[in-house]
N, C-alpha and C positions, 0 to 999 in steps of 0.2 A: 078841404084841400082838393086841387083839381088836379091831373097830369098828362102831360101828352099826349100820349098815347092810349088815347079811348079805345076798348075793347068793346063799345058797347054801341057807333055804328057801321055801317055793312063796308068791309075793306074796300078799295075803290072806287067806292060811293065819292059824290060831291057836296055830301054833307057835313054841318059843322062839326068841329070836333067836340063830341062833348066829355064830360068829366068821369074818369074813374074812380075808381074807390080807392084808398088809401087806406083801409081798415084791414089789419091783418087777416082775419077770415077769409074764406072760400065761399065762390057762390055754388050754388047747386048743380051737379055732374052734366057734363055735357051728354046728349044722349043720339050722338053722331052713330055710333056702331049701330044701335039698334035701327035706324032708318036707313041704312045700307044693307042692299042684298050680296051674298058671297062674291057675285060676278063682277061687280064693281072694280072698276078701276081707282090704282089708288088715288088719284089724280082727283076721282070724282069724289070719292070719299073722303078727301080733305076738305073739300068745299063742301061737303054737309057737314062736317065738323064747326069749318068755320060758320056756317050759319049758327048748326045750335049752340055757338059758342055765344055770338052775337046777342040770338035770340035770348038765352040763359042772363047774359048781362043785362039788357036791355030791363027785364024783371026786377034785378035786384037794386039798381039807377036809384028809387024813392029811396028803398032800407037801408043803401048805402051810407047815404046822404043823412038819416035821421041819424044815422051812429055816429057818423061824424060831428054832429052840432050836439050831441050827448057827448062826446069825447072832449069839445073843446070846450062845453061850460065846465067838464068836469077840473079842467087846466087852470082854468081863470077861477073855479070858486074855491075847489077842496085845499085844504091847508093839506101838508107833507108830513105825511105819517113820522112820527117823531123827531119835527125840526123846529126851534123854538121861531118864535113869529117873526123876526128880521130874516133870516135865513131862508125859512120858508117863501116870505115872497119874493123871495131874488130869485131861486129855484125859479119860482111858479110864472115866472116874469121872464127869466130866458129860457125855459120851455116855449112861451109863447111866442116869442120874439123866434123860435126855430121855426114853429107851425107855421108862420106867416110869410119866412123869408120860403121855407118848403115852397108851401104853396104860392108863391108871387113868383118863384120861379117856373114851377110847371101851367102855369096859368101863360105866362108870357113867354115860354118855348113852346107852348102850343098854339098859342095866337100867330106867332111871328117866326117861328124857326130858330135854334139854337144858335148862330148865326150872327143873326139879325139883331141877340140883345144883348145889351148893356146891363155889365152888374147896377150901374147908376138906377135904372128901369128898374131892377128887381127891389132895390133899396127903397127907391122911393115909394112902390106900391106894396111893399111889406112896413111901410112907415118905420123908419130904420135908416139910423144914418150907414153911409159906406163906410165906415171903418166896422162899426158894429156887425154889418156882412161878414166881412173879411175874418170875425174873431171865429165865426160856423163855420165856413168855407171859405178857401185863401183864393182861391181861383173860379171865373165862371164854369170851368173845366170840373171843380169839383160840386159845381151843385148842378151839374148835367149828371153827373156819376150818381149822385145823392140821390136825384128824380128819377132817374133808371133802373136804379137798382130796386128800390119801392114797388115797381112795374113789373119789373124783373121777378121779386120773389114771390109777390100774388099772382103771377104768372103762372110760376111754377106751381107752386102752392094750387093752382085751379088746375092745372093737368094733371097731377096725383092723383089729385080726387077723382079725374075724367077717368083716367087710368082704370083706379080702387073698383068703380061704382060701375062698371063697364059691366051689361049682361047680356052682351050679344052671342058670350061663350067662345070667341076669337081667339085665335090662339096666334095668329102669323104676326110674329114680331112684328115690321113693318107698320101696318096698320095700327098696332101700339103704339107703337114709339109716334106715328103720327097725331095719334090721341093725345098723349105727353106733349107735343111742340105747339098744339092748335094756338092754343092762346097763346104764347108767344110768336107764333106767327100773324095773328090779330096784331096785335099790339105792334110789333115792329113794322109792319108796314101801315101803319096811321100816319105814320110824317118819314116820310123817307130820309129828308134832311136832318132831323133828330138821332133817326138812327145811325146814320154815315157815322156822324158827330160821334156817338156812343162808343160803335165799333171800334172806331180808330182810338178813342182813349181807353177801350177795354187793352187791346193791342201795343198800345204807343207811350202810355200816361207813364208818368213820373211814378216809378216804382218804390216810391217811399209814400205814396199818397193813399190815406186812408181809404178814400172810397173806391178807389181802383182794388186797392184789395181786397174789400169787401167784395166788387161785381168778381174777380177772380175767385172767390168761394165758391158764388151762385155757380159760373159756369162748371166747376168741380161738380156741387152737387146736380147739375144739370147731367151730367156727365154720368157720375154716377148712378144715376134714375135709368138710364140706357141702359148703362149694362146689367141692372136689376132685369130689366126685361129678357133681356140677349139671354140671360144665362137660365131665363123662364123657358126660353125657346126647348123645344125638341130636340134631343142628344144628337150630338153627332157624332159622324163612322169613327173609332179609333185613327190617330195622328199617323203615320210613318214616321218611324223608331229615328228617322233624320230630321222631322220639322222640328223647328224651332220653337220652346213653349210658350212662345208670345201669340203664335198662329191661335190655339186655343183659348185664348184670355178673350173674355166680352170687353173687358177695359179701354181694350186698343181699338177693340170696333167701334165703342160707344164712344172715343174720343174723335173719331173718322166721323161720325153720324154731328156731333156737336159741332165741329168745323166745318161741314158742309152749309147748316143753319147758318152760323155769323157768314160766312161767306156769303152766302145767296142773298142774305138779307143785304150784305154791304152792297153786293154787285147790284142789285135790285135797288138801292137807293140811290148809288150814284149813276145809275143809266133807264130810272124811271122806269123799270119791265115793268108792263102791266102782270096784274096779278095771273092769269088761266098760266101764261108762262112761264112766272117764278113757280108756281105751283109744280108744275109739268118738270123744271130742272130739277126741283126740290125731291119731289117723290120719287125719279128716278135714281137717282142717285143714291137716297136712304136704302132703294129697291133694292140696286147692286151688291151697295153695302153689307146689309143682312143676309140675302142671297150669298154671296162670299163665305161671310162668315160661317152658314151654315151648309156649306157645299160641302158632299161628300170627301173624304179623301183617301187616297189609297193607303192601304196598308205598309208598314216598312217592312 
């Protein structure tokens, strides 16, 4: 299966798009901190992020690719662990019939732009009549959700790791939590129209639709990974006996740092910023943010 939004080459390059991995695993830690010296601007140090992020996919591109072709013989040969043999290969038959409409859509939002295709397109290149589409996904809208969200949580899923595996001994939030966003910062800005697309039905989509709910989880636990950090940060001065106890919760800031992403990315896709610029809004902003949160405050 292929997807959109290739992590694997250089952001703003005019290269083709090529294929991500769709296999749950993690690739190996990004090793941005350590090739950044203290004095570094954050700015700069997102863009060795984003390299080594690059550079890290760019490696695992073959092993991806081999798991996947072991995944899908595994689909199409292994009978179902205690399902007598009719059943079984009806399973094993609209399992297949999902892998291929999966991928015949992220193949053809990334060639053409979400946009651009027709479920008719997706149907036909996943050999599959359109009604048969429709029984997976009722809407093109929800197999944009379906392909994003796959991106989304290997996404996530590879900044953990960047996070975990981090030995540069760093401690300033910010440069964290940047560690955390890289690969999704990759990834969202691969097709800028993709993403618009995404944003607006993370935002906008019919709130009964399964996979809108599902990306509303991710962003939760995206959310949640932040204020993991925040609350890693170094204590701060006791409140004044009148702030409000929302002032000291990482939650609210980590929810501030999460919408600033989907924003920049949205704004960024729909007025083309080149990347050094989004970059530059981006890490300021997080800067502020964290800075705030960890600003002194007077005693009550």
């Amino acid at each position: 299966m292929r997807s959109w939004c290739s992590t694997f080459s250089r952001v703003g390059s005019a290269t083709t798009t090529r294929p991500c991995s769709t296999t749950t695993g993690t690739s190996a830690p990004s090793r941005c901190s350590r090739k950044t010296s203290s004095d570094a601007s954050l700015t700069e140090y997102t863009q060795k992020c984003l390299d080594s992020v690059i550079e890290s996919g760019a490696r695992s591109t073959a092993k991806s690719g081999e798991q996947r072709m072991r995944s899908d013989r595994h689909i199409d040969a292994s009978p179902s662990a205690g399902t007598p043999g009719t059943t079984g290969r009806r399973e094993r038959n609209k399992e297949a019939k999902q892998a291929r409409i999966f991928a015949a859509a992220a193949e053809l939002f990334a060639e053409h732009g979400f946009a651009a295709v027709t479920t008719q397109q997706i149907a036909e290149r996943a050999d599959v009549a359109n009604g048969t589409l429709f029984r997976y996904a009722s809407t093109k809208s929800e197999l944009l959700l379906m392909v994003c969200n796959d991106d989304f949580r290997r996404n996530l899923d590879r900044g953990l790791v960047n996070v975990s595996a981090d030995e540069s001994g760093a401690t300033e939030p910010a440069r964290r939590i940047l560690t955390l966003l890289t690969p999704l910062i990759v990834a969202g800005r691969r097709s800028d129209a993709n993403t618009a697309a995404y944003q607006r039905e993370i935002l906008f989509g019919e709130p009964s639709e399964r996979y809108r709910t599902e990306a509303l989880v991710l962003v939760a636990e995206l959310q949640s990974a932040i204020a993991g950090i925040l609350a890693d940060a170094p204590a701060q001065t006791p409140l004044a006996a009148s702030a409000p106890p929302t002032v000291n919760d990482p939650t609210f800031a980590a929810r501030a740092v999460s919408n600033v992403l989907h924003l920049e990315l949205a704004r960024a896709a729909l007025s083309g910023t080149p990347l050094p610029a989004f970059l530059a809004a981006l890490t300021s902003q997080i800067d502020l943010i964290t800075r705030g949160y960890l600003a002194p405050r007077p005693p009550g």
